[in-house]
C-alpha positions in Angstrom: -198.3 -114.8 -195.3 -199.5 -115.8 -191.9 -202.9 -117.6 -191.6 -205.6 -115.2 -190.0 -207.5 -116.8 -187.5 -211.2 -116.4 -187.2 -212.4 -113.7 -184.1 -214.1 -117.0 -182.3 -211.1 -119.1 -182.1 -210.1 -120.2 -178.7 -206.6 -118.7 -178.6 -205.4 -120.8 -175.9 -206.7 -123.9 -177.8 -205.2 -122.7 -180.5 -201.6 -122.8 -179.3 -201.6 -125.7 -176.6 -202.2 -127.7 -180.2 -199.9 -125.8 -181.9 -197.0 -126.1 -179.5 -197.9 -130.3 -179.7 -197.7 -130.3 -183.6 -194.8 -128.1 -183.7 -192.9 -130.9 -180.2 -193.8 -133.6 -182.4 -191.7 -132.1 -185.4 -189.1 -131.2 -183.1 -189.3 -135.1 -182.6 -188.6 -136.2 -186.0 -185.8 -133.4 -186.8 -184.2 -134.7 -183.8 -184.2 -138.2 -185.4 -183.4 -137.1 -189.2 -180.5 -135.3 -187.2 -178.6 -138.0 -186.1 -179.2 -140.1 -189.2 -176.9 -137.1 -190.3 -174.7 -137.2 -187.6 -173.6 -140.4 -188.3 -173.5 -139.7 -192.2 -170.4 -137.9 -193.9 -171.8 -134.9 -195.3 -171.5 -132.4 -192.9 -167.9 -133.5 -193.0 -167.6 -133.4 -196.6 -168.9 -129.6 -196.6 -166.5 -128.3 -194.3 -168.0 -128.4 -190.8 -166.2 -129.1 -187.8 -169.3 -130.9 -186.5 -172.6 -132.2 -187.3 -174.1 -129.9 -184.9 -172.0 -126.3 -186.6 -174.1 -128.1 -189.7 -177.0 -127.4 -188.0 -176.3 -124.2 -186.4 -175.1 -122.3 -189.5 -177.8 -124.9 -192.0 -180.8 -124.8 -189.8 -180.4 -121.1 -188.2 -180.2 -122.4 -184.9 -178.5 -121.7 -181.6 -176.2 -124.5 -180.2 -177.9 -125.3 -177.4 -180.9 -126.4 -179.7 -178.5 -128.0 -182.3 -177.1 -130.0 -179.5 -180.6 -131.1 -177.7 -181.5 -132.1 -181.0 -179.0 -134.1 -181.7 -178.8 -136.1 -178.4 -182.6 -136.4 -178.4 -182.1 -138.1 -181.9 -179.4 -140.6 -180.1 -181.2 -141.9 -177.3 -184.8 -142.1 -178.9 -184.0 -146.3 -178.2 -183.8 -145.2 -174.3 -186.9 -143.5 -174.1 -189.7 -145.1 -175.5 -191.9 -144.5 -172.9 -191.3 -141.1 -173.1 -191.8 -140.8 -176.8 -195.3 -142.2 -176.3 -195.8 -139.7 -173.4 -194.6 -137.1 -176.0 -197.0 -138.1 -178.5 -200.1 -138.2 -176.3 -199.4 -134.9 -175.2 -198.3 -135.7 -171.7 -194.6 -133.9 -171.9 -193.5 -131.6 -174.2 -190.1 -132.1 -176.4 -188.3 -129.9 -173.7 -188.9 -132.5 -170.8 -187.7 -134.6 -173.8 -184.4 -132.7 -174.0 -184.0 -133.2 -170.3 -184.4 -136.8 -170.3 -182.0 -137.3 -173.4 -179.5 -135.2 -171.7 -179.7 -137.4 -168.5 -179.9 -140.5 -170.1 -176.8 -139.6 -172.3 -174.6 -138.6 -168.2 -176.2 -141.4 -166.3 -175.1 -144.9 -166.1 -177.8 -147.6 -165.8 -180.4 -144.6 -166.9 -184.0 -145.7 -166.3 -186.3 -143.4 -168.2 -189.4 -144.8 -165.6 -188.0 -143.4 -162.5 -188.0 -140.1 -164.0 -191.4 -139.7 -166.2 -193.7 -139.3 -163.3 -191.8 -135.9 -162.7 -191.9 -135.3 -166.2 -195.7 -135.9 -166.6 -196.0 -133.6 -163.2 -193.8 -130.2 -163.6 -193.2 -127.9 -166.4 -190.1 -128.2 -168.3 -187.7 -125.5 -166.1 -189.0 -127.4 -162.6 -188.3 -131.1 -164.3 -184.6 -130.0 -164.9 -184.0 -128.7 -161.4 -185.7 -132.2 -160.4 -183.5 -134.0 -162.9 -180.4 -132.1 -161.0 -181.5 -133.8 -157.6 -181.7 -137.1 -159.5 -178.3 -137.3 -161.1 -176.6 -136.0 -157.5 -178.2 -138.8 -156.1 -177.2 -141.5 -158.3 -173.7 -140.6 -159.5 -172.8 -137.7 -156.7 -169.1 -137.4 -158.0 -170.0 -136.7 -161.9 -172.0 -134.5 -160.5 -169.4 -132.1 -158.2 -167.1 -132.4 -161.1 -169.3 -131.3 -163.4 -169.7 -128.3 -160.5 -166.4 -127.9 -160.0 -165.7 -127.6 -164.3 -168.6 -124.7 -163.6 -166.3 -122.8 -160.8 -163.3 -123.5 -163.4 -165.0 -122.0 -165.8 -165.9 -118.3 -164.0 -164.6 -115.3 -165.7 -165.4 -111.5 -165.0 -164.1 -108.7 -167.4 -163.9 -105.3 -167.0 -163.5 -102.5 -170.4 -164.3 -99.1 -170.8 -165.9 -97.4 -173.6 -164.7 -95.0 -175.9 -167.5 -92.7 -173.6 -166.0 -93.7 -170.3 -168.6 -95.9 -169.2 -167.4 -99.4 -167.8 -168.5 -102.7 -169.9 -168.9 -105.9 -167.7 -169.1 -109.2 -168.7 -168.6 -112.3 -167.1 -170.0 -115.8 -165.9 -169.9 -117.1 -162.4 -170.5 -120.5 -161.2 -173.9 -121.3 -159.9 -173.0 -120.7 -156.2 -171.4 -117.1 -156.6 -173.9 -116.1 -159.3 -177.0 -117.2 -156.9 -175.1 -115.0 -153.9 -174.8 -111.9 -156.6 -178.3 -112.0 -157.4 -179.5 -112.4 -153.6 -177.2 -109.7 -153.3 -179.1 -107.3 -155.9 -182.3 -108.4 -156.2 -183.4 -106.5 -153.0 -181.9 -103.4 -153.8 -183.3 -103.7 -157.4 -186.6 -103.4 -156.3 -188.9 -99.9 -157.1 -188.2 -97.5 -154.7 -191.7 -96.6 -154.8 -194.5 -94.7 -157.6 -192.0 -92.3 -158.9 -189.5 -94.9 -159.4 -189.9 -95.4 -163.4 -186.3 -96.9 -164.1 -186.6 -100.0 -166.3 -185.4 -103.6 -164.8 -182.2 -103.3 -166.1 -181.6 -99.7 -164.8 -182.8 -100.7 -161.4 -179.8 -103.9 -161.6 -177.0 -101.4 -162.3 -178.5 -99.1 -160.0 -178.1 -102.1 -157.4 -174.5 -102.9 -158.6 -173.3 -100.1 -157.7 -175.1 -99.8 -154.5 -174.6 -102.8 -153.0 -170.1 -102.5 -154.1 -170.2 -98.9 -152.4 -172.8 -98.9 -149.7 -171.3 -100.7 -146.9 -168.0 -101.2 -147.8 -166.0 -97.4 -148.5 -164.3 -97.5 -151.8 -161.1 -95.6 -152.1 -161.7 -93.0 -154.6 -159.4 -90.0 -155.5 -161.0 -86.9 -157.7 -158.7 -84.4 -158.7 -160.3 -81.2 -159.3 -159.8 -77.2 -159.0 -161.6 -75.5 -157.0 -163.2 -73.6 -160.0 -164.7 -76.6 -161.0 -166.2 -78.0 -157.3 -167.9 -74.1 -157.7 -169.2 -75.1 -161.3 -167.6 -72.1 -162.7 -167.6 -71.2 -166.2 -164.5 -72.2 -168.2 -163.7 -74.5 -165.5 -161.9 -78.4 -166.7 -163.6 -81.5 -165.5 -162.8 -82.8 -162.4 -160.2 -86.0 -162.8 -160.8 -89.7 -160.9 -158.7 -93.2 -162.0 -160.8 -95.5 -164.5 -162.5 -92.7 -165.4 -163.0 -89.7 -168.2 -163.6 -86.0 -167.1 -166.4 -85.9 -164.7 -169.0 -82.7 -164.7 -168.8 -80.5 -161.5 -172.1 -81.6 -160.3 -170.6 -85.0 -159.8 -167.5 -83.9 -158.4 -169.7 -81.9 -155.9 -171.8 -85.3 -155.1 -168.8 -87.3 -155.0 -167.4 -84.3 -152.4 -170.2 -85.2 -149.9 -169.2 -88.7 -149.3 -167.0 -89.4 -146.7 -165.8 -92.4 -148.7 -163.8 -90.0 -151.2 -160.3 -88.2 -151.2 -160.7 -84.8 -152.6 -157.2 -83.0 -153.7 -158.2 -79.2 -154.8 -155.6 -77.8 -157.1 -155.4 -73.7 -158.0 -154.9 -72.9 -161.0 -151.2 -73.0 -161.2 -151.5 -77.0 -159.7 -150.5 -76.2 -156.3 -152.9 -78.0 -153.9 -154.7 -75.6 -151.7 -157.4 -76.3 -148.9 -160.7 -75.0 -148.7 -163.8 -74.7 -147.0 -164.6 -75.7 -143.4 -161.5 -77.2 -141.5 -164.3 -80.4 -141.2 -165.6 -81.7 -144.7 -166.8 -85.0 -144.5 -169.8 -86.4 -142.7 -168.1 -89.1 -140.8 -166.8 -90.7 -137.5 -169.3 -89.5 -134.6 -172.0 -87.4 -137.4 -172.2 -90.3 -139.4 -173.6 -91.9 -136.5 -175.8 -89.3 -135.6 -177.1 -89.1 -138.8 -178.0 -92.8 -138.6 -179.4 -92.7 -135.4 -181.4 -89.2 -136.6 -182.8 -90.2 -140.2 -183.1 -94.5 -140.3 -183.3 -93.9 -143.7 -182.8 -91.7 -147.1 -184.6 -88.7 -146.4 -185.8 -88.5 -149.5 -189.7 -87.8 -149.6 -191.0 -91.3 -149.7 -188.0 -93.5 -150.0 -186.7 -95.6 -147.5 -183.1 -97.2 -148.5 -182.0 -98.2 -144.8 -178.8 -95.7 -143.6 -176.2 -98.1 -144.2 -176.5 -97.6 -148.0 -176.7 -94.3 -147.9 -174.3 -90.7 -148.1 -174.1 -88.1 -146.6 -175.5 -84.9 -148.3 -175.0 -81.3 -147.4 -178.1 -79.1 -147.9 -175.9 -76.1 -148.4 -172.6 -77.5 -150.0 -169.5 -77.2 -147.8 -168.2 -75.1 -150.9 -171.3 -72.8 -150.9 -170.4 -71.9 -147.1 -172.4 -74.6 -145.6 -171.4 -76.5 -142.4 -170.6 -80.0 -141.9 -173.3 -80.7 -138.9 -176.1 -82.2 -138.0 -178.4 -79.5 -138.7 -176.7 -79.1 -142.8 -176.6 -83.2 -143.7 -179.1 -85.6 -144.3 -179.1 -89.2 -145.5 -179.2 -90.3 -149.4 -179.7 -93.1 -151.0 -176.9 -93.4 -153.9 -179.8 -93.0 -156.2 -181.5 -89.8 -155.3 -177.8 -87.8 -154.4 -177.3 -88.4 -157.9 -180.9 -86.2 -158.4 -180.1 -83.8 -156.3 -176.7 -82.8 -157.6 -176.5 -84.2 -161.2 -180.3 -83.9 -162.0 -180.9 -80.5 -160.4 -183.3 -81.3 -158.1 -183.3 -79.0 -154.6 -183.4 -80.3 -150.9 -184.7 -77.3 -148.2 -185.5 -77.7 -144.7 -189.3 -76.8 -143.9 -190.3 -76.8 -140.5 -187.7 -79.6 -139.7 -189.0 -82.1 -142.9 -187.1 -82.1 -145.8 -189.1 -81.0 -149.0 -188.0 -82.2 -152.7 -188.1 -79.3 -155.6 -188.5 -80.5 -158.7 -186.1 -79.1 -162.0 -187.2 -76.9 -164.8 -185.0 -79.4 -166.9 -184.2 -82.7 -165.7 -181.5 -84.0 -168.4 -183.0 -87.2 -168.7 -183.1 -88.2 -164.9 -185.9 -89.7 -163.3 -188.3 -87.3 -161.8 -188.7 -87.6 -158.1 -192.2 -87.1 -155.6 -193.2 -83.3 -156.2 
């Protein structure tokens, strides 16, 4: 049962003590740990290490197991520290830094590091602690860089539904350039824009691989399915399952995509306007016309955007100025997969909502 507090206790108070008498715990497991280290009975039990003791014993992660049990092996190295630790001046986690370094770095002098201790929190000390260690021993440090790089890894599965599972690590060069990368395009588009964080990062994926850069797509499909009809198959793309019509019909407006229409006796056929995509010289117009996804409100710039036909080539409309706009990746996908309209009024473009929007995020009414 957890203790209740009573309704005038300074919260803050409360846990800044807390978090000292829990770091000064942390302190002596770290020691009792490698007392048992050194001992034989986490060999005699079956582990392949003191710290799987720990991990599997103590319910921890190995990360913790590990800090505990250097922080235990260089307490004689830091006894300044420990004092600082004690008197509430650093917390075990600046500890855990310190152990670390002291356990890479020859000649180790726990005094030229402290101040910084003593000054930043835990997460800013490490990143200082970084700049330390390149500056004393420069070549353990690239190598320890270079076993990072070594290290990268990037897999690719699909899902018994179809969608892709990533998974990965990249060194911290290319995974600092991915995140520059995203982090701008995984910003809110604006009030209406109530994807979670997560969302908004896959969102920015996929924007950022196929915005600038055309990605050579192929959708099979008959022409009964591009017109949604009833009874009509899926339409068919590599690395995929069946797609829905409406995303054949957004993938159809992107100039990016090959399109082969079948009949239904699987002889290829050609439909529509003699001029489908919005490309070459109307891609540039559009640029030069719209800036920007046309979308009521949203602003993605016109390099990461499609082009979108108000009245689909297939529904008789033409590929010109006057039928396209821009689209952001995000909001084709409303129009054409979440039901939402696009008209023409007085020359702006308008955004009608769905009676239904199959779990899509509603747009600006």
């Amino acid at each position: 049962m957890l203790q209740a507090l009573p309704e005038d206790t300074d919260l803050g108070l409360y846990l800044s003590c807390l978090r000292a008498a829990i770091d000064k715990m942390e302190l002596q497991f770290a020691a009792v740990a490698a007392d048992f280290a050194g001992a034989e009975q986490w060999d005699d039990e079956g582990a392949n290490s003191a710290a799987d003791w720990l991990r599997f014993h103590c319910h921890m992660t190995s990360g913790a197991a590990w800090n505990a049990l250097q922080v235990g092996k260089q307490l004689s190295k830091l006894p300044q520290s420990l004092e600082a630790l004690r008197q509430g001046e650093i917390g075990y986690a600046h500890l855990a830094t310190l152990a670390n370094t002291a356990d890479k770095v020859k000649g180790f002098e726990e005094s030229e590091l402290l101040p910084l201790a003593k000054e930043h929190s835990p997460g800013k000390f490490h990143y200082q602690v970084l700049h330390y260690r390149h500056a004393r021993e420069r070549q353990a440090y690239e190598r320890e860089q270079e076993d990072l790089f070594q290290a990268r890894s990037l897999n690719l599965s699909t899902a018994q539904d179809g969608c892709l599972l990533i998974s990965g690590v990249l060194d911290p060069v290319a995974g600092a350039a991915v995140r520059g990368a995203l982090e701008p395009l995984a910003r809110p588009s604006g009030e209406h824009d109530d994807r979670r964080r997560e969302q908004r990062l896959a969102d920015a994926l996929y924007e950022r691989v196929t915005g600038n850069t055309p990605v050579s797509l192929q959708v099979t499909a008959t022409v009964e399915t591009l017109r949604a009809l009833a009874g009509a198959a899926g339409g068919e793309m590599e690395f995929s399952l069946p797609l829905p019509a409406a995303t054949v019909q957004r993938l159809a407006c992107d100039s990016s995509v090959m399109r082969v229409l079948f009949e239904a006796d699987s002889l290829p056929v050609d439909v529509g306007r003699s001029r489908r995509l919005v490309d070459g010289g109307l891609r540039k117009a559009l640029a030069v016309r719209d800036k920007h996804c046309q979308w009521p409100g949203c602003e993605r710039p016109a390099s990461w955007c499609d082009g979108h036909h108000l009245v689909h080539w297939v529904d008789g409309g033409e590929t010109n100025l006057e039928n396209t706009v821009l689209l952001c990746k995000r909001h084709h996908r409303m129009v054409h997969e979440g039901g939402w309209k696009l008209i023409k009024v007085e020359g702006k473009i308008v955004s009608i909502a769905p009676t239904v929007t199959f779990g899509l995020p509603r747009g600006p009414d």
